[in-house]
Backbone as CSV, one residue per row, in Angstrom:
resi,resn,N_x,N_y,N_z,CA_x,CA_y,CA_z,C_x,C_y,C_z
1,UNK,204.964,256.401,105.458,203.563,256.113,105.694,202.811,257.443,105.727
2,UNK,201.569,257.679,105.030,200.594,258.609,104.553,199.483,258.773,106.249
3,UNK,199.502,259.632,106.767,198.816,259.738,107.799,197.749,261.094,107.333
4,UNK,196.960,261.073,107.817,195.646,261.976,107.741,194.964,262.326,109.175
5,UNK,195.252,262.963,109.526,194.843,263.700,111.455,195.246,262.946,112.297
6,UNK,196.641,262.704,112.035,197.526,261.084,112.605,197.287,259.678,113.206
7,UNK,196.730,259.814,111.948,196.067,258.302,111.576,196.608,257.707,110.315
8,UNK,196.851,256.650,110.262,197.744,256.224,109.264,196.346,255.898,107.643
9,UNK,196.630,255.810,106.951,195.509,256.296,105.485,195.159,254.841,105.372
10,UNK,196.370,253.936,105.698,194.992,252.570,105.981,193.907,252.309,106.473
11,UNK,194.353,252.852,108.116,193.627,252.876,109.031,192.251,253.545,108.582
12,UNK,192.987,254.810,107.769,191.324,255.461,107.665,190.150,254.946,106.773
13,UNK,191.107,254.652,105.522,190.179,254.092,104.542,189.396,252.165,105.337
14,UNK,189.941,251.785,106.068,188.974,250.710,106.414,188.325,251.357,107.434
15,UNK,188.594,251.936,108.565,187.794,252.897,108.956,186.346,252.973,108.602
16,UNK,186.562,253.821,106.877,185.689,254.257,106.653,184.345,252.755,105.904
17,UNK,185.024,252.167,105.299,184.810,251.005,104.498,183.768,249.932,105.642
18,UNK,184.661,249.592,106.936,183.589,249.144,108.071,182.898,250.121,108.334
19,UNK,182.731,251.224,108.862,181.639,251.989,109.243,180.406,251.800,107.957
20,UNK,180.972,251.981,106.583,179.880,251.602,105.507,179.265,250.669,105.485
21,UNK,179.597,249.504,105.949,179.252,248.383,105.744,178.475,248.456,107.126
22,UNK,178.649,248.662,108.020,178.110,248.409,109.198,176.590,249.082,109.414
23,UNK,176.634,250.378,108.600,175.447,251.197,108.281,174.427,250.811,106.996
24,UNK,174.896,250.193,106.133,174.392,249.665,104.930,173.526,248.150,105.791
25,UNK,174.424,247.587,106.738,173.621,246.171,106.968,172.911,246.776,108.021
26,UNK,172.738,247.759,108.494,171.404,248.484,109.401,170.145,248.916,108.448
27,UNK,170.483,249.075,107.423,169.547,249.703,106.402,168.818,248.870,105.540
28,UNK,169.999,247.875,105.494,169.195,247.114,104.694,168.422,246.143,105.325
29,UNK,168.704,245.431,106.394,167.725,245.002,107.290,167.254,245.290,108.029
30,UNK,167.382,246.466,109.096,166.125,246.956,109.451,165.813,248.398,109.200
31,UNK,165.934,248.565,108.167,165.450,250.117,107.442,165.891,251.599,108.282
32,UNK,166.855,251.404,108.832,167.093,251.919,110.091,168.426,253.310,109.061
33,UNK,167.980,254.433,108.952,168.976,255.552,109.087,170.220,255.669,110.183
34,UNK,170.998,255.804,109.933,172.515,255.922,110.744,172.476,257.281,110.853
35,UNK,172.244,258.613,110.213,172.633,259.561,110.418,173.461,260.138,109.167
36,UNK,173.375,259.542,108.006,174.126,259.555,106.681,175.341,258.682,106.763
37,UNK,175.568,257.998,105.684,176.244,256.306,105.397,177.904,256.399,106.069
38,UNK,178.046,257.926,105.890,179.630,257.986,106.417,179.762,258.872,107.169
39,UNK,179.064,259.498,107.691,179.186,260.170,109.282,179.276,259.309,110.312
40,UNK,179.096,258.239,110.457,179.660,257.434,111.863,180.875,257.256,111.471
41,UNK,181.839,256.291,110.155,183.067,256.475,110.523,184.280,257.250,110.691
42,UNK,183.424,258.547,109.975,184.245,259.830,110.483,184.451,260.018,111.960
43,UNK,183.353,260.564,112.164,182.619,260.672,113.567,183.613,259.616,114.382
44,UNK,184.113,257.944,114.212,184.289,257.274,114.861,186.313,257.749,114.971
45,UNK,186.949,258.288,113.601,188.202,258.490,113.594,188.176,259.797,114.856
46,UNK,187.399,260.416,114.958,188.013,261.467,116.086,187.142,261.092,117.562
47,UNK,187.076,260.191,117.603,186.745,259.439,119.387,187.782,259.612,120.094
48,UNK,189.068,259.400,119.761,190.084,260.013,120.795,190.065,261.429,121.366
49,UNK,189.354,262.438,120.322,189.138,263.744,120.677,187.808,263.722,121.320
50,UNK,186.563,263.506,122.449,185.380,263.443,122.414,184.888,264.271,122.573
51,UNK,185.654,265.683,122.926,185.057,266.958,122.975,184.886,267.523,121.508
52,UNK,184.999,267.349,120.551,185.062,267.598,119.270,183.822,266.766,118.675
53,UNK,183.448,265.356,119.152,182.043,264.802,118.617,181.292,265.091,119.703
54,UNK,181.262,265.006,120.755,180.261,265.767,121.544,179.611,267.311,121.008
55,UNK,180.605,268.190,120.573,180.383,269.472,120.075,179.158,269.033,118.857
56,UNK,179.747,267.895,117.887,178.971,267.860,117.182,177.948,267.375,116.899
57,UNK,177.827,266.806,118.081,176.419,265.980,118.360,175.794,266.682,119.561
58,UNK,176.120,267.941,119.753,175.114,268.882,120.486,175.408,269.731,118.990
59,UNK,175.438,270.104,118.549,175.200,270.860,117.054,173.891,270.400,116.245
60,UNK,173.849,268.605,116.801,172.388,268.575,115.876,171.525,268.602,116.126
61,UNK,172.221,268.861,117.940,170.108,269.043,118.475,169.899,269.685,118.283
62,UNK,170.829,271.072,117.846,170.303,272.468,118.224,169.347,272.859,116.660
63,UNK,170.419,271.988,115.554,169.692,272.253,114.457,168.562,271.467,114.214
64,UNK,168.665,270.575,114.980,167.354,269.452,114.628,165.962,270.293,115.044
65,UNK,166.175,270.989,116.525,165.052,271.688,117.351,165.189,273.265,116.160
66,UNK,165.698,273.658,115.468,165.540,274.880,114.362,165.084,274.552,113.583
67,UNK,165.063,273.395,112.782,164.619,272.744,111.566,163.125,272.476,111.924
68,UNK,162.376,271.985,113.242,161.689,271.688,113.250,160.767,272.764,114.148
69,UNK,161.440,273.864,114.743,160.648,275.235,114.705,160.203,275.894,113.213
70,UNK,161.231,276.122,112.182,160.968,276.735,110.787,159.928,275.936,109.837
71,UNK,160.053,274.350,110.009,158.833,273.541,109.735,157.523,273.681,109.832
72,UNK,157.749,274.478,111.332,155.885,274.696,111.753,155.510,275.758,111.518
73,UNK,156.862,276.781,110.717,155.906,278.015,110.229,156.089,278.279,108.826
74,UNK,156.677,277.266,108.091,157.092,277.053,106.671,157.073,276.089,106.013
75,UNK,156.226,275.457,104.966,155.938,274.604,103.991,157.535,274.272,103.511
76,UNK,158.005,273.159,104.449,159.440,272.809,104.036,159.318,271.246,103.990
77,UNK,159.391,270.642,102.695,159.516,269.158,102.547,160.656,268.998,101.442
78,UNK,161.005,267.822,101.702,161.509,267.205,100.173,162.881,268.067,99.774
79,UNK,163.178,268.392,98.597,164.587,268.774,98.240,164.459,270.033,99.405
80,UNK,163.679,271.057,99.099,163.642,272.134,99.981,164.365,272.119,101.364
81,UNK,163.811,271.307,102.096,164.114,271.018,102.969,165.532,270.568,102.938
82,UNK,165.926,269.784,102.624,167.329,269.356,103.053,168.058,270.506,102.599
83,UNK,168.391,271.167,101.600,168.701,272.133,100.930,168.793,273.144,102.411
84,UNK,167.729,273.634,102.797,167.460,274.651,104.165,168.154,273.885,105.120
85,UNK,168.666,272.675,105.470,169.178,272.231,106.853,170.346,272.035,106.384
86,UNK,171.046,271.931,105.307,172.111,272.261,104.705,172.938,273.467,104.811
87,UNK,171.979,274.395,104.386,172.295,276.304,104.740,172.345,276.517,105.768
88,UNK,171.390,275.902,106.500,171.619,276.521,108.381,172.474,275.807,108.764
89,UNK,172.625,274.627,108.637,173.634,273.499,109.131,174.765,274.285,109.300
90,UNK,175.385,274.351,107.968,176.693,275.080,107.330,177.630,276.217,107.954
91,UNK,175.808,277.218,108.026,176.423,278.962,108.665,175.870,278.353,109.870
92,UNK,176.071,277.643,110.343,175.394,277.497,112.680,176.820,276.961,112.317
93,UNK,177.725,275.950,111.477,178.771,275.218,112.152,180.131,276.449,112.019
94,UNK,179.472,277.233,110.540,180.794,278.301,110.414,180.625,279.222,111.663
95,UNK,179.236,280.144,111.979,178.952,280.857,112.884,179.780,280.864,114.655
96,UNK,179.581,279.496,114.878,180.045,279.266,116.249,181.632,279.064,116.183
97,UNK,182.400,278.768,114.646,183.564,279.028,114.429,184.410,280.577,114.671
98,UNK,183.067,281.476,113.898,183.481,282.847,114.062,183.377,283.086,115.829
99,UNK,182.252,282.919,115.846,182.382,283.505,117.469,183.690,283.146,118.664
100,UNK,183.745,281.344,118.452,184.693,280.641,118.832,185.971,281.562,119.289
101,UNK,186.509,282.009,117.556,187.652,282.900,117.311,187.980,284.094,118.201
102,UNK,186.822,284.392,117.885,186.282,286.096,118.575,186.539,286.059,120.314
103,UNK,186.061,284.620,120.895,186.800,285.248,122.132,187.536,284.477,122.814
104,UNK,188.267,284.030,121.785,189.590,283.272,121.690,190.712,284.666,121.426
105,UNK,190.018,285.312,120.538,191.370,286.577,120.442,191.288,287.512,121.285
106,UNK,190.728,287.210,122.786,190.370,288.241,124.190,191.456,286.993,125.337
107,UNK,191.963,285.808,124.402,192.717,285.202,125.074,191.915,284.310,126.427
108,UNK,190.509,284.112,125.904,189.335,283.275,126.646,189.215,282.092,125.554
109,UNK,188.451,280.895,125.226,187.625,280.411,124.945,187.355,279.197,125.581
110,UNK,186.502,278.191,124.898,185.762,276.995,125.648,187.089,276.113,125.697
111,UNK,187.275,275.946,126.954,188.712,274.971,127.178,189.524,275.035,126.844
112,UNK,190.050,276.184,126.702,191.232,277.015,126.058,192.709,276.329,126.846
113,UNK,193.139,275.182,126.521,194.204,275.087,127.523,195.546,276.008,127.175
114,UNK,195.972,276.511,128.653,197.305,277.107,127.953,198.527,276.464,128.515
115,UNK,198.498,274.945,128.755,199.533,274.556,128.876,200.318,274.374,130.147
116,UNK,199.460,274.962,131.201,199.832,274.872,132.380,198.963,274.060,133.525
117,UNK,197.929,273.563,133.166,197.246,272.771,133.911,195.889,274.137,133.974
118,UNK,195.725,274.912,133.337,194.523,275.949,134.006,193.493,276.047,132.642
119,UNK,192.529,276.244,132.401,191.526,276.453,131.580,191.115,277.874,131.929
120,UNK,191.307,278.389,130.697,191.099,280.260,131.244,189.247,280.033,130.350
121,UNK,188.163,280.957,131.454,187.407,281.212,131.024,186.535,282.592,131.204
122,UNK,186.207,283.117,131.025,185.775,284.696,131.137,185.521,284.709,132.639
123,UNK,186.566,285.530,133.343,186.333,286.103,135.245,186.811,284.532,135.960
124,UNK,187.424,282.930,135.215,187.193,282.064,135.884,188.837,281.376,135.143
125,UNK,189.161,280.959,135.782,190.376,280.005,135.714,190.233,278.708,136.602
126,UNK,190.353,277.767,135.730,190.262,276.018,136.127,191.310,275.046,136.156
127,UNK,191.456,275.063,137.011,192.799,274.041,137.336,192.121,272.398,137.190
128,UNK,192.918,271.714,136.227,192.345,270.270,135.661,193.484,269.405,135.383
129,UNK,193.312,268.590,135.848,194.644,267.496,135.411,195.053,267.081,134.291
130,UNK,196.077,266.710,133.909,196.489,266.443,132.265,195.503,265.468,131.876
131,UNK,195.630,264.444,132.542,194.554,263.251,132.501,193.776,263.526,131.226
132,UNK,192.715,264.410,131.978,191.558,264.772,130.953,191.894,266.090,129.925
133,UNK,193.292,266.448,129.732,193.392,266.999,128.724,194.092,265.709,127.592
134,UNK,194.870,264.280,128.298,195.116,263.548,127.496,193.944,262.720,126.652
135,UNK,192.475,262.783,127.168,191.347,262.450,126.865,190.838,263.065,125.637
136,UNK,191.895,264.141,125.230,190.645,265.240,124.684,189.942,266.002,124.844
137,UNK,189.941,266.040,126.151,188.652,266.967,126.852,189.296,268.221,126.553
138,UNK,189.816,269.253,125.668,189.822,270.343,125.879,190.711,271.228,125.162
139,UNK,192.267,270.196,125.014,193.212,270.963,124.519,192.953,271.230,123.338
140,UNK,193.649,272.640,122.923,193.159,273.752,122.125,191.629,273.333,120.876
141,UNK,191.089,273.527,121.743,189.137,273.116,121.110,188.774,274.741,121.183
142,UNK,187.942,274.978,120.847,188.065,276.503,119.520,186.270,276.698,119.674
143,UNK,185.531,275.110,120.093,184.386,275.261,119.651,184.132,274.458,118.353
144,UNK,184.690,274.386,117.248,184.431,273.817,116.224,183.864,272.293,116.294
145,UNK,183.023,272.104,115.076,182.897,270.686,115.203,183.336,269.807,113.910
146,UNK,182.481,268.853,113.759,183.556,267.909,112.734,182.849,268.390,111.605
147,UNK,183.422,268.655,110.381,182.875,269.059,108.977,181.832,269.531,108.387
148,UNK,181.799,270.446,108.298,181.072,271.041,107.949,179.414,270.532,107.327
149,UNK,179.124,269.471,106.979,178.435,268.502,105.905,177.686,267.606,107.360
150,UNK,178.593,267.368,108.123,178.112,266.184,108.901,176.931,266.601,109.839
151,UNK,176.497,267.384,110.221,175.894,267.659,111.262,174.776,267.765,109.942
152,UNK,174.355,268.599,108.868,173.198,268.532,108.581,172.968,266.927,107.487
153,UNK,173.923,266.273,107.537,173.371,264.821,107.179,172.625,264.381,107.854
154,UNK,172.909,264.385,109.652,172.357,263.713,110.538,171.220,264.412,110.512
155,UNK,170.898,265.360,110.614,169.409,265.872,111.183,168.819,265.846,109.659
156,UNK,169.386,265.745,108.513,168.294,265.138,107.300,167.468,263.763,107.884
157,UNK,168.555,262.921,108.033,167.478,261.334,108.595,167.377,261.638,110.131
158,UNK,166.947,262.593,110.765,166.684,262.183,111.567,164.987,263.290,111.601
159,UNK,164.955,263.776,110.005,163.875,264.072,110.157,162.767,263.425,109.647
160,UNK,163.155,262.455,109.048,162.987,260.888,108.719,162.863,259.990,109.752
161,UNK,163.033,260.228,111.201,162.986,258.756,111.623,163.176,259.376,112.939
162,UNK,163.410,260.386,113.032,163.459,260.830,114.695,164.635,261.265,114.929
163,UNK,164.936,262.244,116.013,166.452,262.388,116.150,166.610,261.064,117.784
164,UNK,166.325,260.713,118.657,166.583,259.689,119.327,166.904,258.764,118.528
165,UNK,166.281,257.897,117.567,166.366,256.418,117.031,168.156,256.873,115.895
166,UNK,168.131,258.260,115.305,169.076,258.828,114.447,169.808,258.633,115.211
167,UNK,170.356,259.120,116.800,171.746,259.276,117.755,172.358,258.237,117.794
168,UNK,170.759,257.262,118.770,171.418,255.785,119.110,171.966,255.177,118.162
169,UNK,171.356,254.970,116.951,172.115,254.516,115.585,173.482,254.394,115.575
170,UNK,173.210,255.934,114.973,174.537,256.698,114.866,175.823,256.345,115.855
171,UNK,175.277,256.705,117.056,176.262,256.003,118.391,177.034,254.781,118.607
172,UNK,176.221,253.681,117.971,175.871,252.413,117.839,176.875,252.065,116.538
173,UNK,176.846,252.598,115.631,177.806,252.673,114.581,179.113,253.073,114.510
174,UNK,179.212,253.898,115.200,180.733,254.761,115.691,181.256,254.491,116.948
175,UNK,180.650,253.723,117.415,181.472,252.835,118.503,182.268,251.427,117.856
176,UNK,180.853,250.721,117.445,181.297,249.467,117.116,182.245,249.630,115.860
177,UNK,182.435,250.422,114.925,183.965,251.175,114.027,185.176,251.248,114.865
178,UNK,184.745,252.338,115.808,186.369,252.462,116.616,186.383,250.798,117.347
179,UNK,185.500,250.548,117.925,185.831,248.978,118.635,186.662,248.166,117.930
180,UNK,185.715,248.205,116.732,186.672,246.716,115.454,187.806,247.423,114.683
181,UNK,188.485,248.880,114.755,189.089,249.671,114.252,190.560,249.297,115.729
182,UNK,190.022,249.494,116.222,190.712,249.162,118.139,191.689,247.926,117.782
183,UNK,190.060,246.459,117.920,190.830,245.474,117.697,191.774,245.138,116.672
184,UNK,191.773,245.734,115.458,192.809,245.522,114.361,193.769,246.331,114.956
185,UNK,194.222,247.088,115.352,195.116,247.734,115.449,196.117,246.732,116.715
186,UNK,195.799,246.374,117.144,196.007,245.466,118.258,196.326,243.971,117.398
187,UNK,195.847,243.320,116.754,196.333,242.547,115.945,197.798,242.783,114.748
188,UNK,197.300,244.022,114.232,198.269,244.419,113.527,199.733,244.873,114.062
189,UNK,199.683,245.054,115.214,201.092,245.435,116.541,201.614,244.377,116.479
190,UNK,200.928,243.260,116.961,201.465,242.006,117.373,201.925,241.183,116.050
């Protein structure tokens, strides 16, 4: 069996196939942007990790609130525009990768677990239960977020339609994926 971020390649491709469908019947009846057609069921395959979509859904406020500072001092519409939230998108998701690294190789970074129950952070060490490292919350997270592409899809429609109405969407889509992604898997056991 073919697994992809150990997930089995069935799993992913319907995955992805309901999340499409689930965003297409938002669009088409109530005109409603998701955040780009396949960023929720991506987005929805790494919910077991939530520190990794959290990262990346604080990635689009930050670009959403840049996009719409450079707006008010630059004639940016139309191809232009996406094109520019594309470029910044890209180097903000590589950028915080580099830095990430950088003080990760001082043997610090954001939730750096080393395996012993402690989170080393610059002058601070955190003692945390496995629990919430079995959650995701932390183990070896770098900072990075999910693909490179995804974060400036979302803040394209959400400069279209708002970034609130874009999240909830979005949220709304990548839940109800992993939910009906959940329940098959649970059918398919039995």
């Amino acid at each position: 069996m073919d697994y992809i971020y150990g997930i089995n390649y069935q799993e992913v491709i319907l995955t992805l196939v309901i999340g499409i469908v689930i965003s297409m019947f938002l669009y088409e009846k109530y005109n409603a942007l998701t955040g780009g057609i396949i960023v929720a069921p991506v987005l929805s395959l790494f919910l077991y990790k939530p520190i990794f979509v959290a990262s990346t859904l604080l990635m689009v406020v930050i670009l959403h609130l840049m996009v719409n500072v450079i707006r008010k001092r630059t004639i940016l519409y139309g191809r232009r525009l996406y094109v520019s939230i594309l470029f910044i998108g890209i180097s903000l998701s590589l950028l915080t990768g580099l830095v990430a690294r950088f003080i990760h190789s001082f043997g610090y970074g954001l939730f750096l677990y080393d395996g012993t129950g402690i989170f080393k952070l610059p002058f601070v060490n955190i003692s945390i239960s496995d629990t919430i490292i079995d959650l995701g919350f932390g183990a070896h997270y770098y900072g990075y977020v999910i693909g490179l592409l995804m974060v400036p899809i979302v803040v394209n429609d959400a400069q279209n339609q708002g970034l609130t109405k874009t999240l909830k969407l979005l949220l709304f889509v990548m839940t109800s994926t992993f939910i009906i992604i959940g329940g098959y898997r649970l059918i398919v056991a039995h």
